[in-house]
C-alpha positions as CSV (number, residue, x, y, z in Angstrom):
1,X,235.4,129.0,107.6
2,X,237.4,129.4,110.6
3,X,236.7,132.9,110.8
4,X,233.3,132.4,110.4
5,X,232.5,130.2,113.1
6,X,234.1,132.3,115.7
7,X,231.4,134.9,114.0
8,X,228.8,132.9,114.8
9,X,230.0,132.1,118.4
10,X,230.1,135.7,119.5
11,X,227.3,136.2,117.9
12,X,225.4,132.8,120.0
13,X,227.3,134.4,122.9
14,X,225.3,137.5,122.9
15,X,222.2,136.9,122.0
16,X,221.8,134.1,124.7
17,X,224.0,135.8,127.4
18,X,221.1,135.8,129.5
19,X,220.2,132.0,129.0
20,X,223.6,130.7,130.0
21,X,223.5,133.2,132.9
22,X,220.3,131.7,134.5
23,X,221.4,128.0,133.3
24,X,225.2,128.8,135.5
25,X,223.4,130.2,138.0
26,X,221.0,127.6,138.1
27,X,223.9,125.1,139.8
28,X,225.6,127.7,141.6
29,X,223.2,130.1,142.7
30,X,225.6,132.9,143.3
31,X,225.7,135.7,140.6
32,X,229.5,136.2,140.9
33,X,230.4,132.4,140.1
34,X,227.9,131.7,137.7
35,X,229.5,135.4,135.7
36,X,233.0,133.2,136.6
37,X,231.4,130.1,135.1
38,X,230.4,131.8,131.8
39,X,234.1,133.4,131.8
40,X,235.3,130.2,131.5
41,X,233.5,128.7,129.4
42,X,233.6,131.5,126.5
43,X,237.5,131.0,127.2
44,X,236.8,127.3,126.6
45,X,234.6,127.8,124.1
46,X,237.1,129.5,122.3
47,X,239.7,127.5,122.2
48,X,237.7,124.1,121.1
49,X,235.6,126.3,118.3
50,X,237.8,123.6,115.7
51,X,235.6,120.7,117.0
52,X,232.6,122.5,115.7
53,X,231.4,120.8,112.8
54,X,227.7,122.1,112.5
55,X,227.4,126.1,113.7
56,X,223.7,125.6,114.1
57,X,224.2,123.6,116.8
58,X,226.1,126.1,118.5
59,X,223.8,126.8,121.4
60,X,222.7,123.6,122.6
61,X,227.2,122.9,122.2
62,X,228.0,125.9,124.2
63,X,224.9,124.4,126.9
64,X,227.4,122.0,127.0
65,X,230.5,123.8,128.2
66,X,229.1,125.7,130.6
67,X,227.4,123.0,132.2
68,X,230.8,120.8,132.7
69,X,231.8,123.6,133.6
70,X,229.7,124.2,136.5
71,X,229.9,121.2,137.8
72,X,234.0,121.2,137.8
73,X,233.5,124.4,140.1
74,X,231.3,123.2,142.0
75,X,233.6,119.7,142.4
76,X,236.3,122.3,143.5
77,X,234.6,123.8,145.9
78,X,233.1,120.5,147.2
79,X,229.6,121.5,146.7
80,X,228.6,118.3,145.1
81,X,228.8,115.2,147.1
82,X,229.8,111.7,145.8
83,X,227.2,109.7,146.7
84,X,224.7,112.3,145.4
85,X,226.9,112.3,142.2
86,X,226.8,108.4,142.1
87,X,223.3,107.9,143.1
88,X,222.0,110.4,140.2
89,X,224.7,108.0,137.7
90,X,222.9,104.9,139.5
91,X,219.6,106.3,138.4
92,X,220.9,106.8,135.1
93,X,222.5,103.1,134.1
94,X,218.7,101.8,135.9
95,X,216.9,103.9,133.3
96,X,219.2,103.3,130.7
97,X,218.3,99.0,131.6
98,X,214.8,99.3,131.5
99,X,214.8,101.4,128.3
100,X,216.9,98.4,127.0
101,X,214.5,96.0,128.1
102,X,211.7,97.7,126.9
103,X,213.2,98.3,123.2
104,X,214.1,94.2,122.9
């Protein structure tokens, strides 16, 4: 089974290389750090294919990875300020209160 996901991740890997390019590159915008990005995250990939537990969600999984991961390099390289960070989590928990209201 083991041996069979890792199949299927290489084989995810490949045939939507060029998806998670443009989504890496779409928070970096630089074609070497967004190739870094995807580096990583295949490496991280990887090493967490154990907490795969449906294959056919392997894309949306892997979407995933790589965007944490683009957003810890951009944190390292200070791209991404705070407030911007908290102000787009603000945004979220207000959302996230009206959609409760709404629903009770």
């Amino acid at each position: 089974m083991e041996e069979e996901i890792r199949e299927h991740f290489v084989e995810c890997v490949t045939h939507y290389q060029s998806d998670f390019y443009r989504l890496a590159y779409s928070y970096v915008k630089n074609e070497a750090d967004a190739l870094d990005i995807i580096q990583e995250a295949i490496q991280k990939g990887l090493t967490n294919l154990k907490k795969v537990h449906n294959p056919e969600a392997m894309k949306s999984w892997f979407y995933k990875i790589i965007i944490r991961t683009a957003i810890d390099f951009l944190r390292k390289n200070k791209k991404i300020k705070k407030s911007l960070m908290v102000k787009r989590w603000s945004d979220f928990i207000n959302i996230m209160k009206t959609v409760t209201k709404i629903l009770t």
